[in-house]
N, C-alpha and C positions, 0 to 999 in steps of 0.2 A: 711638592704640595699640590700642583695641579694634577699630577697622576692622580694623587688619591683621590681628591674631588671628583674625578671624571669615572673612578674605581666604586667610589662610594655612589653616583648617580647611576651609574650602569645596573650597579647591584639591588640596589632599590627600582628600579624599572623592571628589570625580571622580576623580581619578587612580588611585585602590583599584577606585570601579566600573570603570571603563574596563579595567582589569588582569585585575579579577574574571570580567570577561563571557567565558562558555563560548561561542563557537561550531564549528559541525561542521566539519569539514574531509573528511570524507568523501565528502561530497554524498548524494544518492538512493541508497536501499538496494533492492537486484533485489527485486521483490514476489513473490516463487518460492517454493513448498515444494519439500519432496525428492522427487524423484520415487522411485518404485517402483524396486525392481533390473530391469535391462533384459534382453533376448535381447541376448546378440553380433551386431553386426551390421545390427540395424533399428532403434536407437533408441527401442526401445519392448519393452514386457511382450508374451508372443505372443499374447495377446488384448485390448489398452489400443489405444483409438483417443484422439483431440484434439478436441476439440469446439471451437467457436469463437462465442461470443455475440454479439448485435449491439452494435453501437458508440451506443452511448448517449450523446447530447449533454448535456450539466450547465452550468452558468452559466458554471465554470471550465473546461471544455474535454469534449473525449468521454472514456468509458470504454469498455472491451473487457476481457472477460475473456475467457479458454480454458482447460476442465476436461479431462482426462485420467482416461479412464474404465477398470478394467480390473478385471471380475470383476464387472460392476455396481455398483460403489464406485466414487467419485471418490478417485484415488491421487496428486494432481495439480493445483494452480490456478498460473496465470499471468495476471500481467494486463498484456501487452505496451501497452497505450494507457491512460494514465492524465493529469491536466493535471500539467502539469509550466512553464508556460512562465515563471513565476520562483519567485526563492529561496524565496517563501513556499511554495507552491505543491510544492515539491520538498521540503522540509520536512515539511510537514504531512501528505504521502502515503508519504514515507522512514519515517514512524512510522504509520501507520494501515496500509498496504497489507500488512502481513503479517499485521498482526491480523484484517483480513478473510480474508486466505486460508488462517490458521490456523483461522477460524471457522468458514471452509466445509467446512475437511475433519472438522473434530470432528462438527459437524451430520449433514456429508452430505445438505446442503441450502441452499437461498439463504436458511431462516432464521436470519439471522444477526443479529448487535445492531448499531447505529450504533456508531461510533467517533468521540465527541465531540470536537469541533473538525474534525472531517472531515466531515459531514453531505452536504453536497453532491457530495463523491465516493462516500460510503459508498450513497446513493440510487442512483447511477447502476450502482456495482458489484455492490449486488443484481440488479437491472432484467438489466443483461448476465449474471447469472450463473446466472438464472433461463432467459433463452433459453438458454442453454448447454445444460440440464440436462434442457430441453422438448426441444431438440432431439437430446438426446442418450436420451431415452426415461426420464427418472428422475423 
């Protein structure tokens, strides 16, 4: 009689976790700020150019970021190449990559903090963010 008792609670505890467990259904979250109000017409502020960093390889794949400059302020981060090639991977940058690109534009600079549990994209997305910002004269 105790087996079962301890059979039947065992079975009901996994069945609660199992129920309990949150996953995303979203997928990857765009790792984009807002941009600047634009001109009609050109897709941009009348003096905001793109700048485009180099692609920085990481254990987990490359990064590439591009700053959007306009008035000598970065009004703008994207980071079109980031690893993504599985669920972890897409996860763990759906929450880290906005907090780096909110960080950039508070800064106005690649010094930015690491994003715990992200470390190895967060290295490569300063690395890219910083060429960005060389070559963009900042």
């Amino acid at each position: 009689m105790k087996r079962i008792v301890m059979w039947l609670l065992g079975t009901i505890t996994v069945v609660v976790l199992l129920f309990g467990y949150r996953t995303s259904l979203a997928g990857p979250m765009a790792a984009t700020a807002v941009r600047s109000p634009t001109t009609p017409g050109t897709g941009g502020t009348a003096d905001s150019r793109t700048v485009t960093g180099p692609s920085v390889d990481t254990r987990w794949g490359p990064v590439r970021v591009e700053v959007t400059i306009s008035g000598g302020k970065v009004t703008a981060v994207t980071v079109p190449v980031y690893p993504d090639g599985n669920r972890k991977d897409q996860e763990i940058n759906a929450r880290a990559l906005p907090i780096l690109v909110q960080e950039a534009l508070d800064a106005q600079s690649a010094d930015v903090d690491m994003v715990s549990g992200a470390t190895v994209t967060s290295e490569g997305y300063v690395e890219s963010l910083q060429g960005a910002l060389d070559e963009a004269g900042l």
